[in-house]
N, C-alpha and C positions, 0 to 999 in steps of 0.2 A: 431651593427656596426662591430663588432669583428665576427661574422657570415661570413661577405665576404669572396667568395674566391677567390677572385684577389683585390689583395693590393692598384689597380687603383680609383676600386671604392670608395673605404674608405678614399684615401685619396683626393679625388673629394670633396665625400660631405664634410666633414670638411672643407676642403681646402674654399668652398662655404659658409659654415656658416659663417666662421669666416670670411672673408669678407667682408659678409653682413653685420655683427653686426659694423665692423669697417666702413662700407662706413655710416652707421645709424648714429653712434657718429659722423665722419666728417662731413654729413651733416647738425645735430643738431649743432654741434661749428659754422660751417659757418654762417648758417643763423643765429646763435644768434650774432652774429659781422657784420652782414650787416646792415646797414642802409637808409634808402628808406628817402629820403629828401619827409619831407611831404606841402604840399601847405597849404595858412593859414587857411583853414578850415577840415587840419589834416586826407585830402585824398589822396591816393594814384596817383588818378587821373584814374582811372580804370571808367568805366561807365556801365552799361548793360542794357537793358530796358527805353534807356533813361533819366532813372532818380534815376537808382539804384546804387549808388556810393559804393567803398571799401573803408572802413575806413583805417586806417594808426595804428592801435591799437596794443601791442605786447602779442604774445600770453602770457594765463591767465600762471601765474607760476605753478599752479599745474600740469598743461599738463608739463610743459617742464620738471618738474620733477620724473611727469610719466613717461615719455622719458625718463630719467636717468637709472631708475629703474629699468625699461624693458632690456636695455641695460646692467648692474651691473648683471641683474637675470641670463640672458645670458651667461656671460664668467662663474657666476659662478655654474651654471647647467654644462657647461660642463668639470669645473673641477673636479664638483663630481660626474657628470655619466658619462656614456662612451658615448664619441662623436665625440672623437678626435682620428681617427683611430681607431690602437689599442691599445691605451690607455684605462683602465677598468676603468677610476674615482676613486677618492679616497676615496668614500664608498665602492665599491668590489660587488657595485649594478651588476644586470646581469637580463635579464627578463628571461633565462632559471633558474636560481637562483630562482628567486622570485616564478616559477613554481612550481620548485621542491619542495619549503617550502611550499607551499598550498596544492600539493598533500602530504607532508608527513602530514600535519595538519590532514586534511580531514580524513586519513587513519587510523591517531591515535583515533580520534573520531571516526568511523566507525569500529574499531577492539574488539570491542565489541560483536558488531550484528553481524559480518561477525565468530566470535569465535564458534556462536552459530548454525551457519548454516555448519560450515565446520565439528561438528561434527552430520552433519547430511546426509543421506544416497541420492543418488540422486532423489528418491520414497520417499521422505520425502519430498523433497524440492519443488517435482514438485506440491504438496498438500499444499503449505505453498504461501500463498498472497503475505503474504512482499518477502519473497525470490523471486515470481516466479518476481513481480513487480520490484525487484531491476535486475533480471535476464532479464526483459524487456529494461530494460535502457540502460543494458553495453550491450547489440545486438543492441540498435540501435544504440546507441554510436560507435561501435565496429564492428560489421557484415554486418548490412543492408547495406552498400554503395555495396557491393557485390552480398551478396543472397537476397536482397529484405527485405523492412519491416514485408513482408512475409512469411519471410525465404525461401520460394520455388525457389529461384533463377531466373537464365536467360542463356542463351546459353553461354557455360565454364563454368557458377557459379553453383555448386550441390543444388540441391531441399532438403533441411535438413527436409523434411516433410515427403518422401515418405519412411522412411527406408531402402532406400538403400544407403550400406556404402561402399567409396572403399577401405578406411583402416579399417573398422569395427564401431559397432554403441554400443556398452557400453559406459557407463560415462567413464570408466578408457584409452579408445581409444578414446573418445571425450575429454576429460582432455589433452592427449598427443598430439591431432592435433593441439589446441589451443595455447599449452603450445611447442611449436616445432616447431609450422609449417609443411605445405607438399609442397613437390615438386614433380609434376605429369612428369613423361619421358617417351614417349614412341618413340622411334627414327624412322627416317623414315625407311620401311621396304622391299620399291622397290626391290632393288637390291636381300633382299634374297627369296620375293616370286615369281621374274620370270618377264615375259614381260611383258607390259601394258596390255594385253586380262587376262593373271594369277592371275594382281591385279582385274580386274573387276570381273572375275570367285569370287575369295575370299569375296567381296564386296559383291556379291549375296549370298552367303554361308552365311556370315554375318548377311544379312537380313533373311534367312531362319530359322539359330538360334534363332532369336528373334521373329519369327513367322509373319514376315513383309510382305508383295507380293513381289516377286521375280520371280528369271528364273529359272525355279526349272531345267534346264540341267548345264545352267553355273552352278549354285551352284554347283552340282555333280562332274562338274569340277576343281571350289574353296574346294573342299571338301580336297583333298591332299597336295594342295597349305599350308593350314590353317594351317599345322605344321610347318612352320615359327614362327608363332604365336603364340604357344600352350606353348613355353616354358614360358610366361607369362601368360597367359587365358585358359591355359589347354586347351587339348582336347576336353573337352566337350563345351569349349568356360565361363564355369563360372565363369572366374576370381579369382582373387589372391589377396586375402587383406592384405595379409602379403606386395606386392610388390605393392598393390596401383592398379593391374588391373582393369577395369569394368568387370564386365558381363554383356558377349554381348547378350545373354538370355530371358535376363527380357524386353525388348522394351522400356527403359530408355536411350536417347543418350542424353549426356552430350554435345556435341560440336555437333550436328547436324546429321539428320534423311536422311537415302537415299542413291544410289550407289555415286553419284559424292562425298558427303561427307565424307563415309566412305575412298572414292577412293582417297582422296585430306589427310585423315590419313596417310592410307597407304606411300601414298606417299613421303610425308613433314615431318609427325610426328606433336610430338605437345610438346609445355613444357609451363605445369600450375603451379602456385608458389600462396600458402596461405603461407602469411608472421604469423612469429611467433611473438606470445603476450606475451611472459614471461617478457619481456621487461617495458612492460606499464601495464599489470595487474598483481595484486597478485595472488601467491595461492588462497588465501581463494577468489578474486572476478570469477578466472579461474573456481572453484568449482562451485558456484554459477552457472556459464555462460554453463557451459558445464551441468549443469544436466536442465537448463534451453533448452539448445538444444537438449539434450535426451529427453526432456515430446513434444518435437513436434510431433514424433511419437510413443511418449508411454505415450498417455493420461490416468491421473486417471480414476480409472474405469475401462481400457483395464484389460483383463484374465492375460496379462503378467507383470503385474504391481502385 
């Protein structure tokens, strides 16, 4: 209830509970002080089915004192949790509270296992069942709503399978991206590569790099244009993992294949955000998670392992 952030709603719903619990007791007083004059054979006079009469009988006492009870339980549930705006109740209850004491629980029990893997190498881990299986959990837990159960992603989201990295693919730059966050910029670049026929020249260039079918003239025309570009992706077009660039090279597009897309780049630009987990994972489950996403493309077995 203390969540809200406008003070309207918070104090609607209370406003409403309490209310309600009061209109509940006034109506339980009423009707136990009404009296329904009964005819002598202690009906109501009510009929249904011709022959199915209401008795005139008062309800059994333990309901009405259910009724009480329910009532009592009421006010005093929300004098001791929160429910009254923002009022906290007078246990200091919270359900982010109650969170955080499960997660430290869990943690304290789990800093055992987790002691034993962190000091373990990520070529260790990726060989180790329980690691990789607990490393399964917190991707899907963690990852998959973005790159897939798969890890191979989807259009914007990076394929963590195919070893291409655009800030780098060791554990120690997999730990940092996790542990950090990224924020992809590449601003739109219209204006410094020239007229709309410049940016399509470069677009073909683009694809030529990557070895795509293209206009092999315009390209030759995007060919000088490209030094717009090169201060992030180099000259050669290989990209810059130091600054997050792709390489345009490899025939890997992240955000879509072909002149309009690239041309719709150019143009607009683009800003991708992977939010950082330092926040909600530990070290030692970051460790885990990250060498967990290094063995996708460096399976046991591989020469580079």
């Amino acid at each position: 209830m203390s969540d809200f952030t406008s003070n309207f709603w918070s104090t609607y719903v209370w406003v409403l509970t309490v209310v309600s619990i009061v209109a509940c007791l006034i109506l339980l007083i009423v009707t136990a002080r009404k009296k329904v004059a009964p005819s002598a054979d202690n009906t109501t006079g009510h009929v249904w089915d011709e022959d199915l009469r209401e008795m005139n009988n008062p309800l059994p006492r333990w309901w009405m004192w259910l009724f009480v009870i329910t009532i009592v339980f009421g006010f005093g549930y929300l004098a001791a949790y929160p429910g009254l705006g923002t009022y906290a109740g007078s246990l200091g209850w919270s359900s982010r509270g109650a969170y955080t004491s499960e997660v430290d629980k869990a943690q304290r029990e789990l800093a055992p296992l987790y002691a034993r893997f962190t000091a373990m190498t990520a070529e260790d881990i990726v060989r180790d069942p329980q690691a990789m299986a607990i490393g399964d959990r917190l991707f899907m837990n963690n990852c998959s709503q973005c790159h897939g159960s798969d890890a191979r992603g989807s259009k914007s989201f990076p394929n963590l399978t195919d070893g291409d990295w655009l800030h780098g693919g060791t554990p120690e730059k997999i730990v940092e991206t996790i542990t950090k966050g990224r924020i992809g910029n590449m601003p739109p670049m219209a204006a410094a590569v020239g007229t709309p026929d410049d940016v399509k020249n470069v677009a073909q260039y683009v694809l030529k790099l990557s070895g795509s079918p293209h206009d092999s003239l315009r390209a030759a025309l995007g060919k000088s244009k490209f030094a717009a570009c090169a201060a992030c992706h180099g000259m050669d077009g290989k990209g810059n993992q130091a600054l997050g660039a792709p390489n345009l090279t490899d025939d890997i597009w992240l955000h879509g294949w072909g002149e309009d897309a690239i041309v719709a780049m150019i143009n607009n630009g683009k800003v991708n955000q992977m939010p950082a987990q330092e926040g909600k994972l530990t070290e030692a489950q970051i460790h885990v998670l990250a060498s967990y996403v290094w063995g996708f493309s460096n399976k046991p077995g591989d020469k580079k392992l």
